[in-house]
C-alpha positions as CSV (number, residue, x, y, z in Angstrom):
1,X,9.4,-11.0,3.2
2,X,10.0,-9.9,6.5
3,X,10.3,-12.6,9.4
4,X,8.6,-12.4,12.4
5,X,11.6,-13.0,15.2
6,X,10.5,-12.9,18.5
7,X,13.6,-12.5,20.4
8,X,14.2,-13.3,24.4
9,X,14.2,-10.1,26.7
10,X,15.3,-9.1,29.6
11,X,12.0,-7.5,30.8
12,X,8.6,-9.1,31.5
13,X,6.4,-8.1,29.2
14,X,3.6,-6.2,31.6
15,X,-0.2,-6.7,31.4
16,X,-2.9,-5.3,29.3
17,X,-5.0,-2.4,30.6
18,X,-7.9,-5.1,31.1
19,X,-6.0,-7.1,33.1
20,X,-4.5,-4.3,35.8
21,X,-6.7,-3.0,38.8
22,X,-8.1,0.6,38.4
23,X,-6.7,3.2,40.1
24,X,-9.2,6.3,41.3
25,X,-9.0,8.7,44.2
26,X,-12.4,7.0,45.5
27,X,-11.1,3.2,45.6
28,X,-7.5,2.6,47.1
29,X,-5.7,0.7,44.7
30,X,-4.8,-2.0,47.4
31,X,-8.5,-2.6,47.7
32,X,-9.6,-2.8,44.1
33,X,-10.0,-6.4,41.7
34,X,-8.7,-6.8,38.5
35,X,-11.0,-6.5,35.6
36,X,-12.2,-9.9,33.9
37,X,-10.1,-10.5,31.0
38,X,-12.0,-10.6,27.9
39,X,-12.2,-14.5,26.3
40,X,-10.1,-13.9,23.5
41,X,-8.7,-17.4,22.6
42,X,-12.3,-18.3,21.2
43,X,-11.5,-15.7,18.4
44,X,-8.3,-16.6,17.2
45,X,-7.1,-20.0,15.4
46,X,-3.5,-21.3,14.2
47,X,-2.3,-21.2,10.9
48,X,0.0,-23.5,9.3
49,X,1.7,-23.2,6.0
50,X,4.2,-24.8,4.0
51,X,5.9,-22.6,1.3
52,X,7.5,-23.6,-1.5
53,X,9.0,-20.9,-3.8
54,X,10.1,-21.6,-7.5
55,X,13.9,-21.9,-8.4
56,X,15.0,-18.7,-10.2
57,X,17.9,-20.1,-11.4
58,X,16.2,-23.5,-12.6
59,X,12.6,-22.4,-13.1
60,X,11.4,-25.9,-14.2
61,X,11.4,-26.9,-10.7
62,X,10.9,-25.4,-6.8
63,X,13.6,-25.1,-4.1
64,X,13.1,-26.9,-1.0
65,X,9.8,-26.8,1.0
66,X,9.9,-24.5,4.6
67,X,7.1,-24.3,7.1
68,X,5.5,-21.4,8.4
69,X,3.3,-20.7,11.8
70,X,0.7,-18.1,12.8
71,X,-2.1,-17.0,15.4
72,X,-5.1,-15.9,13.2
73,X,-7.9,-14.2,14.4
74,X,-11.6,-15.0,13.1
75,X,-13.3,-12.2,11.4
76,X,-16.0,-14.0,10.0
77,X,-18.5,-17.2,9.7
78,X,-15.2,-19.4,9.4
79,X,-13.2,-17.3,8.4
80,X,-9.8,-15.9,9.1
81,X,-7.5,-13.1,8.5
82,X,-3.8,-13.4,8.3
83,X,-0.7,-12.3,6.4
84,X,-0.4,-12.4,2.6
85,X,3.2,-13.2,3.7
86,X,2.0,-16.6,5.0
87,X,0.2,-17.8,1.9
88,X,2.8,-16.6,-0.8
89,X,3.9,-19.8,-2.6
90,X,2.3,-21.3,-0.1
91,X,1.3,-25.6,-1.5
92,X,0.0,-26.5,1.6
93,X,-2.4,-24.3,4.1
94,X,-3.7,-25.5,7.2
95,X,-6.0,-24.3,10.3
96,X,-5.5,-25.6,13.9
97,X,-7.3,-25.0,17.1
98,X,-5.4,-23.2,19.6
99,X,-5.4,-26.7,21.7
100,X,-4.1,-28.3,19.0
101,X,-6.8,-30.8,19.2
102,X,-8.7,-29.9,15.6
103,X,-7.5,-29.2,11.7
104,X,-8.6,-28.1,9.1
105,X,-7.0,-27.4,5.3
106,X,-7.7,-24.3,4.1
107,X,-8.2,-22.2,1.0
108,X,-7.5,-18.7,0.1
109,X,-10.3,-16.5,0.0
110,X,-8.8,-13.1,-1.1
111,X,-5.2,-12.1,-0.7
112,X,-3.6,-8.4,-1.2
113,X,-0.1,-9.3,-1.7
114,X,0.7,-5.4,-1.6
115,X,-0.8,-4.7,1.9
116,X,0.3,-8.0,3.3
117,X,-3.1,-8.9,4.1
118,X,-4.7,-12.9,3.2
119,X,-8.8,-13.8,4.2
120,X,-8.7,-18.1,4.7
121,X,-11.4,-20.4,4.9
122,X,-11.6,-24.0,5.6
123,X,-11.7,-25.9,2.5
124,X,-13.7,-28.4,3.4
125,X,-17.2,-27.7,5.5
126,X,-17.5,-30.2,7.1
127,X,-14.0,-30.0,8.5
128,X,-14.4,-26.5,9.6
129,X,-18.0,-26.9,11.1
130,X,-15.9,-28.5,13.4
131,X,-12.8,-26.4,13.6
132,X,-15.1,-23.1,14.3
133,X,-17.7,-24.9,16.4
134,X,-18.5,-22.7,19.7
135,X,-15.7,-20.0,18.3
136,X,-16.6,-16.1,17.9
137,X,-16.0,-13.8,15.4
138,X,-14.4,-10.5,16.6
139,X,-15.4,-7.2,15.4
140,X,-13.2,-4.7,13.8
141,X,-11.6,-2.3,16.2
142,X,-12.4,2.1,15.4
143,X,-9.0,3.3,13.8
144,X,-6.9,4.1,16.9
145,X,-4.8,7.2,17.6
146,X,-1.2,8.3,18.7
147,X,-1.1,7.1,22.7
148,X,-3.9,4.2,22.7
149,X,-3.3,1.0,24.5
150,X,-3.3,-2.2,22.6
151,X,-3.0,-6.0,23.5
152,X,-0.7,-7.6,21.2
153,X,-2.2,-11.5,21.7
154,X,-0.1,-14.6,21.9
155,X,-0.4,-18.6,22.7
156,X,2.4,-21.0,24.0
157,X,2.2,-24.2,22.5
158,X,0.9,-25.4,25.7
159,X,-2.4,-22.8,25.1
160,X,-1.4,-20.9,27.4
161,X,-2.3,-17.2,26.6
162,X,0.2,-14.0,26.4
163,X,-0.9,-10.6,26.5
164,X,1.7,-7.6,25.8
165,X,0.3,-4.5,26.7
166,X,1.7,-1.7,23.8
167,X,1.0,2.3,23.2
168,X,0.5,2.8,19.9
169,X,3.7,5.7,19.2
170,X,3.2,6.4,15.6
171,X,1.9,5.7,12.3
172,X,3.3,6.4,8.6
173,X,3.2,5.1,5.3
174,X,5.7,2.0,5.2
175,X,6.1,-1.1,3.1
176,X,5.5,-4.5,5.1
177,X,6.1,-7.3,2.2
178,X,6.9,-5.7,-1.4
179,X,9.9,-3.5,-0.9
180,X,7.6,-0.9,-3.5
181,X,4.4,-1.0,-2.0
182,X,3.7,1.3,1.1
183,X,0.9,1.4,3.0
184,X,-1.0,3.1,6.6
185,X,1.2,1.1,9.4
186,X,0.9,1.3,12.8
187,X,4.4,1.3,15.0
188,X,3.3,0.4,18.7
189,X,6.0,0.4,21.5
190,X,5.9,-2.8,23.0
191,X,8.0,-5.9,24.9
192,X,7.2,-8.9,23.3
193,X,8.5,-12.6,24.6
194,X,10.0,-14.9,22.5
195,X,7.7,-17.9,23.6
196,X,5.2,-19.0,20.5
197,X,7.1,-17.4,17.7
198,X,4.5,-16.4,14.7
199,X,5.0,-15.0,11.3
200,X,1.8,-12.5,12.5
201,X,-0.2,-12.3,15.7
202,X,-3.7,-10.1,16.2
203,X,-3.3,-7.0,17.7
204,X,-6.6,-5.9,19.9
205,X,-8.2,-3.0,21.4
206,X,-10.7,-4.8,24.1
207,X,-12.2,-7.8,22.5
208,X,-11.8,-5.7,19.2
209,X,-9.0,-6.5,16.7
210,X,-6.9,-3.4,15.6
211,X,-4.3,-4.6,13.2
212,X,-2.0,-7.6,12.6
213,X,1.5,-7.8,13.4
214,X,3.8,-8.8,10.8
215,X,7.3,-7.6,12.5
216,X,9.2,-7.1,15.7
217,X,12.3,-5.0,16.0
218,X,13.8,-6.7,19.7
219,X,16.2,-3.7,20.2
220,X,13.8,-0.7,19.5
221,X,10.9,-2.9,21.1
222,X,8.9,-1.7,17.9
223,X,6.2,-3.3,16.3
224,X,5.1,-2.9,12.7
225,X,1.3,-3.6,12.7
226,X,-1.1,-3.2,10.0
227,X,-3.2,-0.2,10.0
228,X,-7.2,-1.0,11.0
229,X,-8.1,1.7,8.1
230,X,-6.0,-0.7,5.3
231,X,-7.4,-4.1,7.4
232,X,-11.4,-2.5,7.7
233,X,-10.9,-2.0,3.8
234,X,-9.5,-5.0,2.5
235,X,-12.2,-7.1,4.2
236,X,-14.9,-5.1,3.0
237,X,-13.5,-5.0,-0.7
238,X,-13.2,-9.4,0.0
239,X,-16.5,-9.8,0.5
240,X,-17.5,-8.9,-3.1
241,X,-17.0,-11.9,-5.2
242,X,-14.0,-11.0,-6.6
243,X,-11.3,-9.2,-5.1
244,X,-9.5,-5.9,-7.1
245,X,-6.5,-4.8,-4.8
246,X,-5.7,-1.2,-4.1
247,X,-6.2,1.9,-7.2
248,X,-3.0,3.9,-8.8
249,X,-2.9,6.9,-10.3
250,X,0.0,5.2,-12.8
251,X,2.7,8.3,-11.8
252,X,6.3,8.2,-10.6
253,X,7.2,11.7,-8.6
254,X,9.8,13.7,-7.4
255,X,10.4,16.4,-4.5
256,X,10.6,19.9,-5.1
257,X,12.7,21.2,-2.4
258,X,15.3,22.5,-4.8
259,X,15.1,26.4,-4.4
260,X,16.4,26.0,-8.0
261,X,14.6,23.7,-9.3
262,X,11.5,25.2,-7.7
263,X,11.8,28.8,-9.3
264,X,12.0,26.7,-12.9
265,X,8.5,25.3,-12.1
266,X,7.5,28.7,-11.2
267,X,6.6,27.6,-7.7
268,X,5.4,30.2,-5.0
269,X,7.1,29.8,-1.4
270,X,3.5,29.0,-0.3
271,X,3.2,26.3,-2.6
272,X,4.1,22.5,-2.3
273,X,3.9,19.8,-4.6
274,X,5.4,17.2,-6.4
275,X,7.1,17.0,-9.8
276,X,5.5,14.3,-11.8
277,X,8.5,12.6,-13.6
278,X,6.2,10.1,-15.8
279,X,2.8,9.2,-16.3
280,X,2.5,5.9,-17.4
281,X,0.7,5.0,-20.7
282,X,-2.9,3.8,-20.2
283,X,-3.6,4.2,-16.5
284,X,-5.5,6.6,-14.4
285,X,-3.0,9.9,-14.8
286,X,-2.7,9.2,-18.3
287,X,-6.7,9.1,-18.9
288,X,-7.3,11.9,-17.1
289,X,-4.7,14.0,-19.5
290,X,-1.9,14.8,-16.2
291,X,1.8,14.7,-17.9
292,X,5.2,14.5,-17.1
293,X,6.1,17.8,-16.0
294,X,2.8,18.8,-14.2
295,X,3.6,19.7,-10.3
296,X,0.4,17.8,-7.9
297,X,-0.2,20.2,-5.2
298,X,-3.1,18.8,-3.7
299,X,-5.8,15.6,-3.7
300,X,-9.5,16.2,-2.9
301,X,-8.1,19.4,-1.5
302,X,-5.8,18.0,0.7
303,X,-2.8,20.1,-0.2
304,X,0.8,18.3,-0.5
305,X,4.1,19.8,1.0
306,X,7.4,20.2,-1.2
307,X,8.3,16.4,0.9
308,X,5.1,14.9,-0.9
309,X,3.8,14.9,2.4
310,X,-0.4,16.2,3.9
311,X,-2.1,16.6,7.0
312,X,-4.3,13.7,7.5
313,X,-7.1,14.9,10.6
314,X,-6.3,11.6,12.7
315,X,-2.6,10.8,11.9
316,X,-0.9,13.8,11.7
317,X,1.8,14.1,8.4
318,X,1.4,11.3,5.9
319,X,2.6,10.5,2.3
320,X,0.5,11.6,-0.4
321,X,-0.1,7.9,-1.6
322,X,-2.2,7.4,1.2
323,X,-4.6,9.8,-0.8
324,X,-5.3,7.3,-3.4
325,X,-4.1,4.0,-2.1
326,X,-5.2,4.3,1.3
327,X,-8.2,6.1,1.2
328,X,-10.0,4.8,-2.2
329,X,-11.2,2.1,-4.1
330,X,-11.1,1.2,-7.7
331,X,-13.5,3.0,-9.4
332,X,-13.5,6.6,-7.1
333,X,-12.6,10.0,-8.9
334,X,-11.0,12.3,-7.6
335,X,-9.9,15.8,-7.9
336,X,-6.1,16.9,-9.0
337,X,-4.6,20.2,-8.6
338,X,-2.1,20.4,-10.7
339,X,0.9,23.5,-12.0
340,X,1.7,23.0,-15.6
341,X,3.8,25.9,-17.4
342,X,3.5,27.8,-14.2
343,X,-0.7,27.7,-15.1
344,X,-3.0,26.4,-12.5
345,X,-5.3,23.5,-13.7
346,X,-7.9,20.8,-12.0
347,X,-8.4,17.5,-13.2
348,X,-10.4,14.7,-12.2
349,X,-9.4,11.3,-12.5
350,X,-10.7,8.0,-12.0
351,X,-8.9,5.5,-10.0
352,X,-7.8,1.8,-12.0
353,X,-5.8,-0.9,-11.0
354,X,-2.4,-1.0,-12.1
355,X,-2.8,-5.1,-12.6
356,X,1.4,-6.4,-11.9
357,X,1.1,-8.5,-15.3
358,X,0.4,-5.9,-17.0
359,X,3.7,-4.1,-16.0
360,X,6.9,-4.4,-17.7
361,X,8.7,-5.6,-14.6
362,X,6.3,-7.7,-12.4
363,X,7.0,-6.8,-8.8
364,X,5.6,-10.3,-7.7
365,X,4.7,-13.6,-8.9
366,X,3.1,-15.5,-6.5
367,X,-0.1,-16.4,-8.4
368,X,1.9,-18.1,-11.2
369,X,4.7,-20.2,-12.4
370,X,7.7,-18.8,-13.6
371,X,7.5,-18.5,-17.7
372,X,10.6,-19.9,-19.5
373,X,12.0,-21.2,-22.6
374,X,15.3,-24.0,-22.4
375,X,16.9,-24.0,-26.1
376,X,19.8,-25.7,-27.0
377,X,21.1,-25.5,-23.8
378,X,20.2,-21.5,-23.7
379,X,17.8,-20.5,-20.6
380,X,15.6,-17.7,-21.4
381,X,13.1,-15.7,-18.9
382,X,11.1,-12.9,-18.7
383,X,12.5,-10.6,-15.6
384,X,10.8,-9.7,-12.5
385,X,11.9,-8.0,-9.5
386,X,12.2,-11.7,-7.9
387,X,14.6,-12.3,-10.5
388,X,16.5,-9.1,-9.1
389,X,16.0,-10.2,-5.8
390,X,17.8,-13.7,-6.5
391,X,21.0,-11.6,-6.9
392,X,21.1,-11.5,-3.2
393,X,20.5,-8.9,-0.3
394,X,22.2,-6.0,-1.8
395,X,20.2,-6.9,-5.0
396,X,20.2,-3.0,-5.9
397,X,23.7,-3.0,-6.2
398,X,24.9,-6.6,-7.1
399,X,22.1,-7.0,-10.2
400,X,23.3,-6.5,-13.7
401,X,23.2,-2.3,-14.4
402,X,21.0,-3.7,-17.6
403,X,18.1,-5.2,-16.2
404,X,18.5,-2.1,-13.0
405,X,18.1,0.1,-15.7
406,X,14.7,-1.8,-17.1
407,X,13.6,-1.7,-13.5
408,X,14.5,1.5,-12.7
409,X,13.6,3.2,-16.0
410,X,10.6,1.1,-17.9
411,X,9.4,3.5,-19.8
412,X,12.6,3.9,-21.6
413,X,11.7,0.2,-22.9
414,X,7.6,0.1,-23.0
415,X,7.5,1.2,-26.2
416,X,9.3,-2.0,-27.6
417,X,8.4,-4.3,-25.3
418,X,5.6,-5.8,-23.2
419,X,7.9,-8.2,-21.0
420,X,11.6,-7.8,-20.9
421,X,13.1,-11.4,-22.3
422,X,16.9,-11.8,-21.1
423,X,19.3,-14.8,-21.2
424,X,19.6,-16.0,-17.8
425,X,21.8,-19.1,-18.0
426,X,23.7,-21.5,-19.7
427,X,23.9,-25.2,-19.4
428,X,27.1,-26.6,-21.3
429,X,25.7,-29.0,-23.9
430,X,27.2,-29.7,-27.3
431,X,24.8,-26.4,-28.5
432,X,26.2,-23.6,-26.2
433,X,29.9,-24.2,-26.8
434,X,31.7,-20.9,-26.5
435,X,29.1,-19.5,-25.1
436,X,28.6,-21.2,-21.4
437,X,29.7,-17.6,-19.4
438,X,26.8,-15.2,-21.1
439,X,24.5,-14.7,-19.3
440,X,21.6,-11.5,-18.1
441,X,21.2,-10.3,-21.3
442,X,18.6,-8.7,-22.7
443,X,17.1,-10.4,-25.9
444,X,16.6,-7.8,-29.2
445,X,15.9,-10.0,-31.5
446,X,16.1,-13.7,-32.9
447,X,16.4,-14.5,-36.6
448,X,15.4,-10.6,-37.5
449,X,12.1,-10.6,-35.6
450,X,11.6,-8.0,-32.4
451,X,11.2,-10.1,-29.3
452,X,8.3,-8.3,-27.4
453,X,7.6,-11.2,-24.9
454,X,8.5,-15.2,-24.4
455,X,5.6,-16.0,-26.1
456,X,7.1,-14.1,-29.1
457,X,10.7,-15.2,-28.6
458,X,9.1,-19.0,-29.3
459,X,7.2,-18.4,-32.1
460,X,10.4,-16.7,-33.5
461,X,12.5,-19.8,-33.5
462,X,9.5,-22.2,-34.4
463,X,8.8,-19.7,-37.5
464,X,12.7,-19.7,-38.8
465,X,13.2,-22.4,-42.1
466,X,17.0,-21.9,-41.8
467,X,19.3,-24.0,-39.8
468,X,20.6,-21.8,-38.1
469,X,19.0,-19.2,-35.6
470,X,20.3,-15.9,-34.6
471,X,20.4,-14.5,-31.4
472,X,20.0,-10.7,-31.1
473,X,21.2,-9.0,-28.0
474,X,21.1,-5.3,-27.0
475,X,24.4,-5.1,-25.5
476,X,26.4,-3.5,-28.2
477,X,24.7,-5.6,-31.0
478,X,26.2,-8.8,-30.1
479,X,24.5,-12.0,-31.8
480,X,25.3,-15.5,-31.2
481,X,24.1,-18.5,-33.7
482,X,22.5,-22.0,-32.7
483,X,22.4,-25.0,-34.8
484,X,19.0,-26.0,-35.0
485,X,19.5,-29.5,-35.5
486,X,22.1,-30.0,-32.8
487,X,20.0,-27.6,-30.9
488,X,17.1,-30.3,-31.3
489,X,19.1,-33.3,-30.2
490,X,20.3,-31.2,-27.4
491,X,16.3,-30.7,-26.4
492,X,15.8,-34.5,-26.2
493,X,18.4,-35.2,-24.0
494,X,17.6,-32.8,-21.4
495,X,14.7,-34.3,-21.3
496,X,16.1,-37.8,-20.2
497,X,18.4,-35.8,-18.1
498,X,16.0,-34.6,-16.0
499,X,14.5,-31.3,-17.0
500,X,11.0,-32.1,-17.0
501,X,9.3,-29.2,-19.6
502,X,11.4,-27.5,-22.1
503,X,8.8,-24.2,-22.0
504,X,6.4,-22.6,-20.1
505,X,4.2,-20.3,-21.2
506,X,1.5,-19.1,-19.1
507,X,-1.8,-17.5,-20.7
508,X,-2.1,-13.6,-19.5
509,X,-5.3,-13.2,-17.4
């Protein structure tokens, strides 16, 4: 996640276009009033939320709760749109009036998790009548372009408001919440003041809302804003009664700037493209017969450079993602041109959703409860890339190279697998003697059976009529033994100790 930090500057932040006098050659500046400025406060509620993540290391129970606050703006018959940042793990959700005179708990409508991007209501009616009583819905702002003027809008915890006039310097493809999942973002030059700190703000063009800010670089005077294209989408695909997320082609690519590498795929100078280096089983590529090897050179005609980049008519250079993730919805075809042996071919494919349970390494978990298994003494979890990110900031590098490698290289393991099963911990009990400093590895097998998933690594040791159980693991075929009957006293005691479920298995959707 990526904090909002509004930090003190030096500088006032100046006004918004609305609020400065005009200048024309007719009317001397000296002689000319200020515009009205457009009601704004009537459009926008707070949002409170209190977040409380699970444990990775002790996945029976949650870490310690944290708070949350945001200015939302209302896009619809009470409704508001926020930051999927503000409702992950969120147990406790909460709309206030900007006076702070009215409340409101609230419920999730739809939330996008991979553009950042949450739709609340109030969870009670008759609470909300109230809340959104003599408020206005805004409308959705035209997508701007390089050089517009936009009002980034604020309130002090007094109510009173704060306008920071910005100029929209560029957009590109970035990621705003998931380190993997990049989307249209808009990066507006702006001063902002550090009074009313916010996870997000609304971002306006008149009394029409633009984006919503999710980050603030103080040096650079940058904002990160999300993209009205991304924001006009998501709320048109919440409206239906049940949201889908963004399509994927299912394909993991690679550059083809290599002069080298280039003539081996038979590439003409005038040609782009990018090397597909997999195609994952079962999704959109695969179903519409593309393969590893196969060069994309364009989408719907919209040719791709040896970078992976195209010419979009409004934005100028953008990733090719933005093609299918950007652009369309589940459901839409479209049209690949593809090199394969040097051949040209065209292939139409029709876009799915690349659902994260279905994936060997879930990028996020925020819907669910970690799944687990405590045995003996033994902790076993299936990993995720918030187990990786437990390892600290410099995850990438601190992780174990094992479970990188099952990150980095799934389809290596896909084949075997459905959900990578690894030892996490330890807890010294009578059980686990000897074995209280193993730890991140990867489960094989446990008394001869193929671990696939936790739901599979349970039934293994409930099937087993031996006393003893075997422990598999892929590191250099090392197995460890565990006494089932001390293994079973062991289970009742850490009960009475404290841990409150043994297991957790969660039913797939």
């Amino acid at each position: 996640m990526r904090l909002l930090l509004l930090l003190p500057v030096l500088l006032t932040a100046c006004k918004s276009a609305a609020e400065s006098p005009p200048t024309t050659a007719a009317t001397p500046p000296a002689a000319s009033q200020p515009a009205p400025a457009v009601d704004l406060k009537s459009s926008v509620v707070r949002l409170n939320s209190t977040v409380q993540p699970w444990n990775p290391a002790q996945p029976w129970e949650k870490a310690g709760p944290s708070s949350r606050r945001a200015l939302a703006a209302i896009v619809g018959p009470s409704q508001v749109l926020t930051t999927a940042d503000m409702v992950a793990n969120a147990t406790y959700l909460e709309l206030e009036s900007p006076d702070g005179s009215r409340f409101a708990p609230a419920r999730v409508i739809a939330v996008d998790y991979e553009t950042n991007l949450a739709l609340l209501a109030p969870a009670s009616a008759a609470e909300g009548d109230k809340l959104f009583a003599a408020t206005r819905p805004v409308e959705i702002a035209a997508p701007a372009k390089t050089g517009d003027p936009l009002t980034i809008y604020q309130i002090e915890e007094n109510g009173v408001e704060l306008r920071t006039a910005g100029v929209l310097q560029s957009v590109d493809i970035q990621s705003s919440f998931l380190p993997s999942q990049a989307f249209l973002t808009y990066q507006v030059k702006a001063s902002m003041q550090s009074a009313a700190s916010s996870y997000s703000l609304p971002v306006f063009t008149g009394e029409k809302l633009t984006g919503v800010l999710y980050s603030y670089n103080s040096k650079d005077q940058i904002c990160d804003i999300s993209a009205t294209d991304i924001l006009a989408r998501f709320l048109k695909a919440a409206a239906t009664e049940s949201y889908v997320g963004a399509p994927s082609l299912g394909v993991s690519c690679a550059t083809t700037e290599d002069p080298a590498f280039r003539r081996w795929l038979k590439l003409t100078d005038d040609q782009g493209g990018l090397y597909l280096s997999s195609v994952r089983k079962g999704y959109a590529a695969a179903a519409a017969g593309m393969k590893k090897g196969d060069v994309l050179l364009a989408v719907d005609d919209h040719a791709i450079d040896r970078r992976g980049y195209f010419q979009h008519p409004s934005y100028g250079s953008l990733s090719w993602g933005h093609l299918v993730r950007g652009d369309k919805a589940v459901g839409d075809t479209v049209t690949l041109a593809l090199i394969r042996a040097g051949e040209p071919l065209e292939l139409k494919a029709t876009l799915a959703r690349e659902e994260e349970w279905d994936k060997l390494v879930p990028n996020y978990t925020f819907d669910r409860a970690p799944d687990y298994l405590v045995k003996g003494g033994f902790i076993f979890q299936e990993l995720s890339l918030p187990l990786l990110e437990s390892f600290g900031e410099n995850w990438t590098s601190r992780a174990p190279l094992n479970l990188l490698d099952v990150y980095e290289n799934p389809e290596k393991y896909e084949d075997k697998s459905r959900r990578i099963v690894f030892l996490s911990g330890v807890i010294p009990t009578p059980a686990t003697v000897g074995y209280e400093p193993l730890r991140n590895l990867i489960v094989r097998q446990v008394n001869g059976v193929p671990i696939r998933d936790l739901k599979s690594l349970v039934e293994a040791f409930k099937a087993n009529p031996n006393p003893l159980h075997s422990i598999q693991f892929d590191q250099d075929d090392f197995t460890i033994h565990l006494d089932e009957a001390v293994s079973s006293q062991v289970d009742a005691e850490l009960l009475q100790r404290g841990i409150p479920i043994l297991q957790r298995l969660t039913e797939t959707p």
